[in-house]
Backbone of each chain as nested JSON, in Angstrom:
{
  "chains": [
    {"id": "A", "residues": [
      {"number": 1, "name": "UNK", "atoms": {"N": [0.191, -19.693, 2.8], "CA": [-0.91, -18.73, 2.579], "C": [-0.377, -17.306, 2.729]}},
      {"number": 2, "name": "UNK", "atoms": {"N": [-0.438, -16.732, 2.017], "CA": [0.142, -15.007, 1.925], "C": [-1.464, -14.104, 2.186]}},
      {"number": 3, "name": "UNK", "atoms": {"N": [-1.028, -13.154, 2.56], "CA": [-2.242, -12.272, 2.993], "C": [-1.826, -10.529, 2.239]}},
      {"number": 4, "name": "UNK", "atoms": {"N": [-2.714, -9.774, 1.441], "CA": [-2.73, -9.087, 1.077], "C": [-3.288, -7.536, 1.512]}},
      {"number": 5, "name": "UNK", "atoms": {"N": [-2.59, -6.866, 2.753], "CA": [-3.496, -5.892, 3.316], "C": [-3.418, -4.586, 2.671]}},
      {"number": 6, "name": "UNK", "atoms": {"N": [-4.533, -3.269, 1.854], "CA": [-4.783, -2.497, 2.095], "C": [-5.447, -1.981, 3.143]}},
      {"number": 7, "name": "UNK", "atoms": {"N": [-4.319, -0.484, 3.666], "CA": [-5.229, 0.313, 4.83], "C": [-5.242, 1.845, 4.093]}},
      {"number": 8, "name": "UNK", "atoms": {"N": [-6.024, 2.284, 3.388], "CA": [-6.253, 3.602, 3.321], "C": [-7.101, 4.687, 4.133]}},
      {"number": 9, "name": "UNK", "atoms": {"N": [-6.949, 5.734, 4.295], "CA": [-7.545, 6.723, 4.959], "C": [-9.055, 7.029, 4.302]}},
      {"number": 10, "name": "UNK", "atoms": {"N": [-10.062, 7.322, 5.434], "CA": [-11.197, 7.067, 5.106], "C": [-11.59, 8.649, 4.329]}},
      {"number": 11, "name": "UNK", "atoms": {"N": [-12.238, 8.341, 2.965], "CA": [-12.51, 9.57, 1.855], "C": [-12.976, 11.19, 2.709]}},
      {"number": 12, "name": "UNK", "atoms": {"N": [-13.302, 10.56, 4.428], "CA": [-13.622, 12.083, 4.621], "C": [-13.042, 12.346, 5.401]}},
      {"number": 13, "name": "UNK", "atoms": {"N": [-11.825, 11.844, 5.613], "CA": [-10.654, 12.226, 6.466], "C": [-9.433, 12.992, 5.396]}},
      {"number": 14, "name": "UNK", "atoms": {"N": [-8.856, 14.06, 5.818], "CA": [-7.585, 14.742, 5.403], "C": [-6.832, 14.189, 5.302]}},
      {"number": 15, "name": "UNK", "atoms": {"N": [-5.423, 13.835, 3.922], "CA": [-4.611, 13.393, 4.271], "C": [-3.533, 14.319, 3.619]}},
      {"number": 16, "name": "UNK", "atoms": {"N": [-2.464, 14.716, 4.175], "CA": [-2.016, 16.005, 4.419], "C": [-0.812, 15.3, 3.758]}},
      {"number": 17, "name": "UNK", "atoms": {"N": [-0.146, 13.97, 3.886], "CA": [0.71, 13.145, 3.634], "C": [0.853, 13.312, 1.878]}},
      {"number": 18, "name": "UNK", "atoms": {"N": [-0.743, 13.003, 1.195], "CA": [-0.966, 13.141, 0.236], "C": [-1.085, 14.159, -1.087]}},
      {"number": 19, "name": "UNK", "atoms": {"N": [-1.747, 15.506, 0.019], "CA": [-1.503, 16.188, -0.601], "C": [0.077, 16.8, -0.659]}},
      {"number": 20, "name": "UNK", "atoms": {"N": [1.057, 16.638, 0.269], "CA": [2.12, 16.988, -0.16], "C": [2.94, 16.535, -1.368]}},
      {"number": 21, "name": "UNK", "atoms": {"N": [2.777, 15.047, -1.727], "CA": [3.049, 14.739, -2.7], "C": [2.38, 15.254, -4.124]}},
      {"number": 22, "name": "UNK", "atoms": {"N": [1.014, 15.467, -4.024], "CA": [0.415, 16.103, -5.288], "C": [0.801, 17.112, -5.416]}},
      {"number": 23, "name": "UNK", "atoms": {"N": [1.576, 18.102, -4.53], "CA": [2.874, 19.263, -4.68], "C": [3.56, 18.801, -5.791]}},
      {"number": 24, "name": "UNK", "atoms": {"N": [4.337, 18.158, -4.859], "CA": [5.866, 18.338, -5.471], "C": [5.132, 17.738, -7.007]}},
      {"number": 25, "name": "UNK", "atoms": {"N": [4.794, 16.665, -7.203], "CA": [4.28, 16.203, -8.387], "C": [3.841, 17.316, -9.437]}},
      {"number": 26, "name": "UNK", "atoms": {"N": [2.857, 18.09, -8.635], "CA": [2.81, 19.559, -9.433], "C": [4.059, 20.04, -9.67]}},
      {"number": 27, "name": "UNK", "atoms": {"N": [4.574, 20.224, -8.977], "CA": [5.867, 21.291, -9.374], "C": [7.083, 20.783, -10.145]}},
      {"number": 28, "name": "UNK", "atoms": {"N": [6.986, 19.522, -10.287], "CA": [7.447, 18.295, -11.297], "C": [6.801, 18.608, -12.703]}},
      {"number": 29, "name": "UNK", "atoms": {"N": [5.814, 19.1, -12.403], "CA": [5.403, 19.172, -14.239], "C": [4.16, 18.056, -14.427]}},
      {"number": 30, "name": "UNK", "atoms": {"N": [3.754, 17.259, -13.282], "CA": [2.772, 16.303, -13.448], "C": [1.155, 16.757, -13.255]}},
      {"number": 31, "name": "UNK", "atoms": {"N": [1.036, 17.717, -14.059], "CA": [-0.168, 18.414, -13.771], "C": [-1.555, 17.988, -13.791]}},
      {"number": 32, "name": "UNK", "atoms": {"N": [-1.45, 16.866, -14.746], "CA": [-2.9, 15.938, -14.491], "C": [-3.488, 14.898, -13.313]}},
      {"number": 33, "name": "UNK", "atoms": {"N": [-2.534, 15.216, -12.205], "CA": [-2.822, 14.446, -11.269], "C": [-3.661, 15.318, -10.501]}},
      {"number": 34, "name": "UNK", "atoms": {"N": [-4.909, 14.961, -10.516], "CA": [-6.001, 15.815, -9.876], "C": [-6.214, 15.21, -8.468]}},
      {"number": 35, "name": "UNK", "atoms": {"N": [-5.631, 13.954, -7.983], "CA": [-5.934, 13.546, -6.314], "C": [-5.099, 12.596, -6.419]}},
      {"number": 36, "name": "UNK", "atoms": {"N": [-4.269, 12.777, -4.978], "CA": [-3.171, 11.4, -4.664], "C": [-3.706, 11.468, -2.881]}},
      {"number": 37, "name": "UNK", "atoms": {"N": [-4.068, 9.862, -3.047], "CA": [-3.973, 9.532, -1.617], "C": [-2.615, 8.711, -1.317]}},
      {"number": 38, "name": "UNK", "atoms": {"N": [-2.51, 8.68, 0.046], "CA": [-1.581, 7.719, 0.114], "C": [-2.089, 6.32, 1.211]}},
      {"number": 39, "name": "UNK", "atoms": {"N": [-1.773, 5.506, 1.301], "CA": [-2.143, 4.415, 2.425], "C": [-1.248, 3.255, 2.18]}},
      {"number": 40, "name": "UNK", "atoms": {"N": [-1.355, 2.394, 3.419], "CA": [-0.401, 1.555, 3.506], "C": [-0.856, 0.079, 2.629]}},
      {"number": 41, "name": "UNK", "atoms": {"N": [0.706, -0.454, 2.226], "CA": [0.352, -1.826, 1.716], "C": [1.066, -2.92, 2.303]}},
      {"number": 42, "name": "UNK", "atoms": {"N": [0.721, -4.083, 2.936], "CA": [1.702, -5.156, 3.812], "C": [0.812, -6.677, 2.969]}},
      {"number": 43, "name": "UNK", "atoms": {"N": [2.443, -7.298, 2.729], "CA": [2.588, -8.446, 2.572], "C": [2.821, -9.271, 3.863]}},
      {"number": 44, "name": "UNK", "atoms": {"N": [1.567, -10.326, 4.109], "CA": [1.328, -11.035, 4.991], "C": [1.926, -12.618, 4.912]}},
      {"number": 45, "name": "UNK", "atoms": {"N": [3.359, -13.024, 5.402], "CA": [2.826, -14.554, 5.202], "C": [2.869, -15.288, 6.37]}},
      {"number": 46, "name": "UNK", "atoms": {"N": [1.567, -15.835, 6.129], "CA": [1.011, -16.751, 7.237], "C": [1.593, -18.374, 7.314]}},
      {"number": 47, "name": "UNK", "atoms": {"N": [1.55, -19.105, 8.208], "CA": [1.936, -20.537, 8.492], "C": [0.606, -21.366, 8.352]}},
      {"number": 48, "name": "UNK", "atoms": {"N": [0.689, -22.078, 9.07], "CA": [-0.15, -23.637, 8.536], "C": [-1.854, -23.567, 8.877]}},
      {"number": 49, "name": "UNK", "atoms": {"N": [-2.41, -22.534, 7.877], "CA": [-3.511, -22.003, 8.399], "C": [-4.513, -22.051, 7.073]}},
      {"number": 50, "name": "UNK", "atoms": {"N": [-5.902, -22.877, 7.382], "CA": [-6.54, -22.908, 6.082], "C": [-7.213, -21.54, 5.256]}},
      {"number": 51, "name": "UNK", "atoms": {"N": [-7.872, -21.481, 4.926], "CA": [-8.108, -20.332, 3.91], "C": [-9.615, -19.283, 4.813]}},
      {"number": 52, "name": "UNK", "atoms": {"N": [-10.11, -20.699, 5.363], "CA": [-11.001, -19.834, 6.044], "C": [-10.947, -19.275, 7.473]}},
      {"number": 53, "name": "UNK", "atoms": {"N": [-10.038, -20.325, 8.504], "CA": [-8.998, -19.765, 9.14], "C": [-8.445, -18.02, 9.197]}},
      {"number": 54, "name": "UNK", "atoms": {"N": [-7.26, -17.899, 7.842], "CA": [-6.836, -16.655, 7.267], "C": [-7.716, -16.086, 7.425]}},
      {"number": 55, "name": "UNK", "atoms": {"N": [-8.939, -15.947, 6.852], "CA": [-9.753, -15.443, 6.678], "C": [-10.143, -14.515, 8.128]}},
      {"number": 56, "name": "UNK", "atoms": {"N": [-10.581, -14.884, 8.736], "CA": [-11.053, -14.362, 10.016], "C": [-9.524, -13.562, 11.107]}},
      {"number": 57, "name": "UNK", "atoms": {"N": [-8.562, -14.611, 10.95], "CA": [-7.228, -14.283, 11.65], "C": [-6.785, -12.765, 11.081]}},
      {"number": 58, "name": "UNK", "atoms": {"N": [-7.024, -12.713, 9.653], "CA": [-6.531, -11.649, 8.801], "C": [-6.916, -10.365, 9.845]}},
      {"number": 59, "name": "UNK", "atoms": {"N": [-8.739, -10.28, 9.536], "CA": [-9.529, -9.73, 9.916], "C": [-9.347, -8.868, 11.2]}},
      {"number": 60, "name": "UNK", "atoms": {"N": [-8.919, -10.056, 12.262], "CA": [-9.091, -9.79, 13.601], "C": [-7.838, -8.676, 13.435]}},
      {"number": 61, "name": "UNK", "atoms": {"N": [-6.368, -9.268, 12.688], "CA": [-4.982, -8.364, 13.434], "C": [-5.557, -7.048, 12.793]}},
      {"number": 62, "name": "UNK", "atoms": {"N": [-6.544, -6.835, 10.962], "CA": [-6.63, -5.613, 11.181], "C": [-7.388, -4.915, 11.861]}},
      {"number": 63, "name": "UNK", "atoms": {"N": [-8.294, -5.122, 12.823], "CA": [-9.249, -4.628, 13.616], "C": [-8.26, -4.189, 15.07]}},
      {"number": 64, "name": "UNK", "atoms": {"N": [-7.359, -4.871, 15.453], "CA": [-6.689, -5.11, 16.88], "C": [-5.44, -4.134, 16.451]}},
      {"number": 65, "name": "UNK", "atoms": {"N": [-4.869, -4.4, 15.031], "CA": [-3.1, -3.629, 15.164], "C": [-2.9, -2.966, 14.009]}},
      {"number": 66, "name": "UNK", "atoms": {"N": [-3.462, -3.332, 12.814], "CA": [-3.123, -2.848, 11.18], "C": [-4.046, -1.623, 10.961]}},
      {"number": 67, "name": "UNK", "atoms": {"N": [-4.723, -1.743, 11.599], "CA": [-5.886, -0.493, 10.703], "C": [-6.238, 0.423, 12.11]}},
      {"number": 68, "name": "UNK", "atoms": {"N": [-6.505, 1.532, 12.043], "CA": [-7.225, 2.698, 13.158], "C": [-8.261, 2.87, 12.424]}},
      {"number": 69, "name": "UNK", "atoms": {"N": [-9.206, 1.841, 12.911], "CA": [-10.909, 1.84, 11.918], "C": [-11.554, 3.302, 12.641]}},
      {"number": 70, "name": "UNK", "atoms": {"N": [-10.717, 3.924, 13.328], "CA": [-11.336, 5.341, 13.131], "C": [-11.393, 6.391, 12.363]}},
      {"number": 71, "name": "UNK", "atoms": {"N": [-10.396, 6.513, 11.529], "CA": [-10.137, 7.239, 10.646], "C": [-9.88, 6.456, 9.205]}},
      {"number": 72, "name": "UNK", "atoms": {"N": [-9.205, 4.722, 9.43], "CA": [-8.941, 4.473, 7.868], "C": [-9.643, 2.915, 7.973]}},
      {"number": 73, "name": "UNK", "atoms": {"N": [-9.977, 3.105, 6.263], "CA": [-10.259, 1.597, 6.06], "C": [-9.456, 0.568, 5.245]}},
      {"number": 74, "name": "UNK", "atoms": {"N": [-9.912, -0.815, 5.793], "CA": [-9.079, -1.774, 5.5], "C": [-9.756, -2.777, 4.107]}},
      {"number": 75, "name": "UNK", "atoms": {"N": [-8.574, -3.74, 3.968], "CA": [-9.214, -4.554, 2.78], "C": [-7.895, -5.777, 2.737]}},
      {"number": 76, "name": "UNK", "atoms": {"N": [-8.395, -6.817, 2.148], "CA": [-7.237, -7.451, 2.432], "C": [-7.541, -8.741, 1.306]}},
      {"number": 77, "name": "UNK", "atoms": {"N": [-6.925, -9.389, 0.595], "CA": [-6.685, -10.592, -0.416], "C": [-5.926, -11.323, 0.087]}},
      {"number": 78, "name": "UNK", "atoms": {"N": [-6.559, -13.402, 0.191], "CA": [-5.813, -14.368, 0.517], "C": [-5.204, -14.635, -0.678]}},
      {"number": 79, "name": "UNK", "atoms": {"N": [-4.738, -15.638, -0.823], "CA": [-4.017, -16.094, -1.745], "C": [-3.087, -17.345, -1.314]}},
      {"number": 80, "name": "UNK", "atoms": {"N": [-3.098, -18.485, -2.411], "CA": [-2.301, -19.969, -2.209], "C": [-2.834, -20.22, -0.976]}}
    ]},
    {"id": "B", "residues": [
      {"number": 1, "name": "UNK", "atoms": {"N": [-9.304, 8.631, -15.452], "CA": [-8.095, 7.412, -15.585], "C": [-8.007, 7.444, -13.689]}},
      {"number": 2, "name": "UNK", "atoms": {"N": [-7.644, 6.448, -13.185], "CA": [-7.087, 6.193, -12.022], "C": [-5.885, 5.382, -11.94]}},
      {"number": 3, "name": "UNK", "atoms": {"N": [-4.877, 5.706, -11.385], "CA": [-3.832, 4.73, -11.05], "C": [-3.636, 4.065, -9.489]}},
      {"number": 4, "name": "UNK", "atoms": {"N": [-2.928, 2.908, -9.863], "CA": [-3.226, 2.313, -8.597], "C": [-2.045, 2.177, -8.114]}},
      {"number": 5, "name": "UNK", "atoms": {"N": [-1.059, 2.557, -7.651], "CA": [0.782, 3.061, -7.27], "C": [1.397, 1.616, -6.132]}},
      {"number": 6, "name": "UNK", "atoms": {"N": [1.929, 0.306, -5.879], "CA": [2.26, -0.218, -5.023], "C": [3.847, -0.126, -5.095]}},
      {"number": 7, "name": "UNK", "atoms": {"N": [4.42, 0.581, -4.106], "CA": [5.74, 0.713, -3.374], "C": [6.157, -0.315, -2.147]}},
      {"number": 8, "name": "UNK", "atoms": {"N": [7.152, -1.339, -2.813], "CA": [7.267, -2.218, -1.689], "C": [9.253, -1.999, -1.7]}},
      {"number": 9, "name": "UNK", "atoms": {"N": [9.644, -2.392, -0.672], "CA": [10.558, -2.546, -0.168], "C": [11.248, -3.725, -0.76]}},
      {"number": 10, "name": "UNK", "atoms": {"N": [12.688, -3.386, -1.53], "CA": [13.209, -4.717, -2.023], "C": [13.444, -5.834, -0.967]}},
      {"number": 11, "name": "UNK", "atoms": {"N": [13.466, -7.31, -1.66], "CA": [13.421, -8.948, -0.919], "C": [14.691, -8.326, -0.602]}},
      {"number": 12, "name": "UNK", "atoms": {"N": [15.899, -7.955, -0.752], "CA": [17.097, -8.053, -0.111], "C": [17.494, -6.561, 1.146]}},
      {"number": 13, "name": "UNK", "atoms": {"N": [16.397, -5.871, 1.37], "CA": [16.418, -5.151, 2.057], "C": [15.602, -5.048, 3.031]}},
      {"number": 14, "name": "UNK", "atoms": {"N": [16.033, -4.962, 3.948], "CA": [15.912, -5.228, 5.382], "C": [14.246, -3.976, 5.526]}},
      {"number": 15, "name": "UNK", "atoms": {"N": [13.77, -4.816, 6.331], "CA": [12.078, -3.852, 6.676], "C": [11.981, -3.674, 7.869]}},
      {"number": 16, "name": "UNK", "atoms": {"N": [12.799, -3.096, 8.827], "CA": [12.706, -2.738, 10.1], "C": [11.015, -2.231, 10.52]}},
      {"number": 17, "name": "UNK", "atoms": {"N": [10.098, -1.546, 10.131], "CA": [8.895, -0.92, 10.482], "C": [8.065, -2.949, 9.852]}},
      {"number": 18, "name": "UNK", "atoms": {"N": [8.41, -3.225, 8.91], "CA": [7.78, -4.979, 9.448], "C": [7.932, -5.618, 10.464]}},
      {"number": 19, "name": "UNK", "atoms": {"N": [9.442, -5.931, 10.711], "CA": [9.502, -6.435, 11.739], "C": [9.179, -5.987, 13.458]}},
      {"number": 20, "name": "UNK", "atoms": {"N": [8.823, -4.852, 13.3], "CA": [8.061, -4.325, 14.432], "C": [6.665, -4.757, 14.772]}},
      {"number": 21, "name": "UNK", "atoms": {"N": [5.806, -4.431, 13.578], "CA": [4.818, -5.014, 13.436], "C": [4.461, -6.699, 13.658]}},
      {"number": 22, "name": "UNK", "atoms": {"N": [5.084, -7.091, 12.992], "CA": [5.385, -8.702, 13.076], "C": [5.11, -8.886, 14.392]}},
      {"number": 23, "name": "UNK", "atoms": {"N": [6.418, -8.702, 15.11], "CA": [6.542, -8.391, 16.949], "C": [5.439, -8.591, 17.6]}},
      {"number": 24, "name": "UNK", "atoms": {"N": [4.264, -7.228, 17.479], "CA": [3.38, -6.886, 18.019], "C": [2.634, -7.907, 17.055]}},
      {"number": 25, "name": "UNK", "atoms": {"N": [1.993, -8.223, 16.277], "CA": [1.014, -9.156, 16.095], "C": [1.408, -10.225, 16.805]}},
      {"number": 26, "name": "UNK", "atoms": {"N": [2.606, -10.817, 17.02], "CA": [3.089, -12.357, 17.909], "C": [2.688, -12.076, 19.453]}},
      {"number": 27, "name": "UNK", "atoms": {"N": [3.204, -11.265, 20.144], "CA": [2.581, -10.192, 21.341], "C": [1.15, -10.332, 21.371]}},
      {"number": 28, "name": "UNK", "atoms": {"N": [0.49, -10.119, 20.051], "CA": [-1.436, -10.386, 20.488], "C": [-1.619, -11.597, 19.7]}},
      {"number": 29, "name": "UNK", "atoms": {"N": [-0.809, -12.579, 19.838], "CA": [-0.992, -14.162, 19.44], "C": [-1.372, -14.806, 18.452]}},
      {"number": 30, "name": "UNK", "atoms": {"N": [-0.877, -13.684, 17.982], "CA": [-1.271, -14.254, 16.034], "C": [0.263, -14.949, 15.262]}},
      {"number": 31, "name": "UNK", "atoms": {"N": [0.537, -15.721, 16.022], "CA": [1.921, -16.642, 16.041], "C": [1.858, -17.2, 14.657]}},
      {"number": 32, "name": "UNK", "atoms": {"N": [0.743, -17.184, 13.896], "CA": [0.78, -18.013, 12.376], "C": [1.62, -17.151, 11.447]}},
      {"number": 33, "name": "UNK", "atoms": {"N": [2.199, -15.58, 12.026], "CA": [2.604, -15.222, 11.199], "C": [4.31, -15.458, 10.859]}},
      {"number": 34, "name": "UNK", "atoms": {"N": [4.584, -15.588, 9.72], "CA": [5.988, -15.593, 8.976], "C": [6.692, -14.322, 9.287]}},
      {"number": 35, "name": "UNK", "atoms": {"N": [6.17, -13.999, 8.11], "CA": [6.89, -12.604, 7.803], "C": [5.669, -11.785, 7.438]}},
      {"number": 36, "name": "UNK", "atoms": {"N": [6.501, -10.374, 7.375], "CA": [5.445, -9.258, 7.257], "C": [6.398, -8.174, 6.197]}},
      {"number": 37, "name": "UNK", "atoms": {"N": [5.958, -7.677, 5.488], "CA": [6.771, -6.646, 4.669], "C": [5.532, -5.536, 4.334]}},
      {"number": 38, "name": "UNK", "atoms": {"N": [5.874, -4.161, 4.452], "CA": [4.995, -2.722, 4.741], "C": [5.782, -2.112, 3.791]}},
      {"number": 39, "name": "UNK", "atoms": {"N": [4.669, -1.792, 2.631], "CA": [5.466, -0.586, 1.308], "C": [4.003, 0.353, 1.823]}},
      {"number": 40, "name": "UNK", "atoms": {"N": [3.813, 1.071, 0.568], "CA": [3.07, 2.233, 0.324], "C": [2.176, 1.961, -0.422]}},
      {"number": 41, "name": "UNK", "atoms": {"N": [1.377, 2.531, -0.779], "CA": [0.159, 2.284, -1.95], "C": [-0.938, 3.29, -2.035]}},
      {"number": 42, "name": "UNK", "atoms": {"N": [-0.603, 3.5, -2.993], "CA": [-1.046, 5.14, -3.515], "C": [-2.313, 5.121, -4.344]}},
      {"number": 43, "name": "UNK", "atoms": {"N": [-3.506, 6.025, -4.548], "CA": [-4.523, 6.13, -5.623], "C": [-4.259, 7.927, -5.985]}},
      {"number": 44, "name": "UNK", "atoms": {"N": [-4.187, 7.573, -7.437], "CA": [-4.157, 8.804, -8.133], "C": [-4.794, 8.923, -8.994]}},
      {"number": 45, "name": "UNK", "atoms": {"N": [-5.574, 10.03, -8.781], "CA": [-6.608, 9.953, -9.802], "C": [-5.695, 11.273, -11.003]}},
      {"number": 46, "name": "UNK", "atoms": {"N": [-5.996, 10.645, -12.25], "CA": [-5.46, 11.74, -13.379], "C": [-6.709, 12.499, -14.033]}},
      {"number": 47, "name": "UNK", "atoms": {"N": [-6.444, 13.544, -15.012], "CA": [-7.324, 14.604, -15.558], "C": [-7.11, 13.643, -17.127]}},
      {"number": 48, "name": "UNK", "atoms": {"N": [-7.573, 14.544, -18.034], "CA": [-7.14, 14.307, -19.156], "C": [-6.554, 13.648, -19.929]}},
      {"number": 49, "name": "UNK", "atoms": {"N": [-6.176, 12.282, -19.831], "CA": [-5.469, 11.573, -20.804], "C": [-5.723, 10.27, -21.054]}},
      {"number": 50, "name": "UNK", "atoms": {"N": [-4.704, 9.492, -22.068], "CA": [-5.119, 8.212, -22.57], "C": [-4.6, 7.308, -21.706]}},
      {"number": 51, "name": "UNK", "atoms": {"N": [-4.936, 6.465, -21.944], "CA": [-4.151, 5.175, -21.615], "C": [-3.078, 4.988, -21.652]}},
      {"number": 52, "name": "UNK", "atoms": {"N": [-2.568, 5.483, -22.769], "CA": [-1.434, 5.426, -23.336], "C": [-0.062, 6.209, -22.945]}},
      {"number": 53, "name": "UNK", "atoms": {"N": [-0.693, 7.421, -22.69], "CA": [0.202, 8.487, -21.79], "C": [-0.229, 8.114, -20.304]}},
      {"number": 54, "name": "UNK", "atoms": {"N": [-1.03, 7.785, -19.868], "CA": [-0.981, 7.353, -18.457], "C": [-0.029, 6.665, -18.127]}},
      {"number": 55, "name": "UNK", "atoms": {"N": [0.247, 5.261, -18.793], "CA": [1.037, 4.619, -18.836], "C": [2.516, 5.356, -18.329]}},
      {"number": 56, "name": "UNK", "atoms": {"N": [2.991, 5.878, -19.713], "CA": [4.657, 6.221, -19.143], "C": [4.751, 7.621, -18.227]}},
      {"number": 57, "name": "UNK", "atoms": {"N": [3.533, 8.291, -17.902], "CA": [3.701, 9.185, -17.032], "C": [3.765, 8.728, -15.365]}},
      {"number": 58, "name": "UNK", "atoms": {"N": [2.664, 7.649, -15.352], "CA": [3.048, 7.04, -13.754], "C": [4.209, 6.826, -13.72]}},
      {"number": 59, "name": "UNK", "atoms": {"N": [4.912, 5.504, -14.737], "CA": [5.986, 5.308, -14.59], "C": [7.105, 6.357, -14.245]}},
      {"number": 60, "name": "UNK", "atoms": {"N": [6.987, 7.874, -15.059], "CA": [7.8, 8.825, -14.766], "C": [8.092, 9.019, -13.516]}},
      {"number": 61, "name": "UNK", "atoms": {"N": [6.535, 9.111, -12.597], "CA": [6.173, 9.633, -11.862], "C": [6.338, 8.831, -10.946]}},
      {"number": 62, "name": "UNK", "atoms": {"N": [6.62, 7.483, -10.854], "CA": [7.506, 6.355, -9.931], "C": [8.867, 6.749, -10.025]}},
      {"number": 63, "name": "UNK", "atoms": {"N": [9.372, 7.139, -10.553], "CA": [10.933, 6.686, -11.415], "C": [11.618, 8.022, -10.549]}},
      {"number": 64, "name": "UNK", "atoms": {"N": [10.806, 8.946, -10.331], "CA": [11.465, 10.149, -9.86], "C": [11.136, 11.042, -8.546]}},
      {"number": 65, "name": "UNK", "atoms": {"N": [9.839, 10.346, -8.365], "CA": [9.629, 10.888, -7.16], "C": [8.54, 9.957, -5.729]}},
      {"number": 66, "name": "UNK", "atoms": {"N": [7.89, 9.09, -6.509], "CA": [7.335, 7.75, -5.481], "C": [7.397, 7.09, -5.255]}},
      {"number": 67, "name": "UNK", "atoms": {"N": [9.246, 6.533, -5.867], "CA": [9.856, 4.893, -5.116], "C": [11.074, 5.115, -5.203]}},
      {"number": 68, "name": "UNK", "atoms": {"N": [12.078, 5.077, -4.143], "CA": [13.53, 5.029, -4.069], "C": [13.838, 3.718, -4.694]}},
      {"number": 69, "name": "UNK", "atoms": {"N": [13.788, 3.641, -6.147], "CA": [14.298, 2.264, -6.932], "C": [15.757, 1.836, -6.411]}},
      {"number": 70, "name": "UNK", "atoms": {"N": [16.612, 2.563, -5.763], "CA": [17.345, 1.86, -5.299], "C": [17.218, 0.835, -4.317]}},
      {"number": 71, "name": "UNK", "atoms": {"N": [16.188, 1.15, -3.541], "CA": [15.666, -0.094, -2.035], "C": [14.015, -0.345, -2.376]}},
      {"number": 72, "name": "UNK", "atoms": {"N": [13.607, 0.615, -3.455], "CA": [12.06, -0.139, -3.413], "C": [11.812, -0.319, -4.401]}},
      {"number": 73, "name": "UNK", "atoms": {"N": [10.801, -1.37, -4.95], "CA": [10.383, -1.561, -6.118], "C": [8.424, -1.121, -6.128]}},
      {"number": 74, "name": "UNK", "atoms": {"N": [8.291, -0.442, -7.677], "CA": [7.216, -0.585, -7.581], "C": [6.015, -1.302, -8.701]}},
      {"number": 75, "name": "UNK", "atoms": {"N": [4.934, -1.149, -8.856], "CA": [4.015, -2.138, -9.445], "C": [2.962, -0.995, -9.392]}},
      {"number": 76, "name": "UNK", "atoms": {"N": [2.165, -0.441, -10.852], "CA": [0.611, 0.116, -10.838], "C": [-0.085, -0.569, -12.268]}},
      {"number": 77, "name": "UNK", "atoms": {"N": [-1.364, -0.101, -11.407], "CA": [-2.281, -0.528, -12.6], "C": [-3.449, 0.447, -12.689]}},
      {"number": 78, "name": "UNK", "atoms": {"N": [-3.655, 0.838, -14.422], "CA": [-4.213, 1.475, -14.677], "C": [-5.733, 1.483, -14.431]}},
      {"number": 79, "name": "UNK", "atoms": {"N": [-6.719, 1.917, -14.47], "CA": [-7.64, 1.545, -14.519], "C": [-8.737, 2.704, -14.721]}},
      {"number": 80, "name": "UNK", "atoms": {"N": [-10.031, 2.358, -15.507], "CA": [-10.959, 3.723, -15.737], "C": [-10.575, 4.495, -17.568]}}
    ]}
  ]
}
């Protein structure tokens, strides 16, 4: 079972990370990029665990270690 | 147009900031896990264009400044 986590920063939080890149990107010549966020992506693989299992296990590590549900939100896809 | 940017870390290169993580999820007893691998994942929203130029401009715009293709690989999808 593989686990699929997005953690992005929540739309009314600053991300300063992001706009630095929509810099340089500007100054690259990429001028139609009107908003770049950035946030994290982790490939999860899990052991001998059913789907609904995952499901909740996923949940819990991003609530406890993957995500700071204070500022960003999470999302996550099982899979096999 | 929106793009959807995933930066992962090549299978033959080592993910030190995973295996940290990993660590600490085994530490709060989430022992089902394997492995863990942590890229980037970006939303960019664009101005003005087709599909068509969206297309090879992300790609540009991977190729030169949002994935060290030497150790990372990346993956987007268009969308909007």
């Amino acid at each position: 079972m593989k686990a699929k986590v997005y953690v992005t920063i929540k739309q009314s939080v600053l991300d300063p990370q992001g706009v630095a890149v929509q810099g340089a990107l500007h100054s690259l010549g990429f001028n139609e990029v009107e908003s770049l966020r950035i946030g994290k992506y982790m490939e999860i693989e899990l052991g001998d665990v059913t789907k609904e299992e995952a499901e909740g296990r996923v949940k819990s590590m991003c609530e406890k270690l993957l995500a700071n549900t204070v500022v960003e939100d999470y999302r996550y896809e099982l899979e096999g």
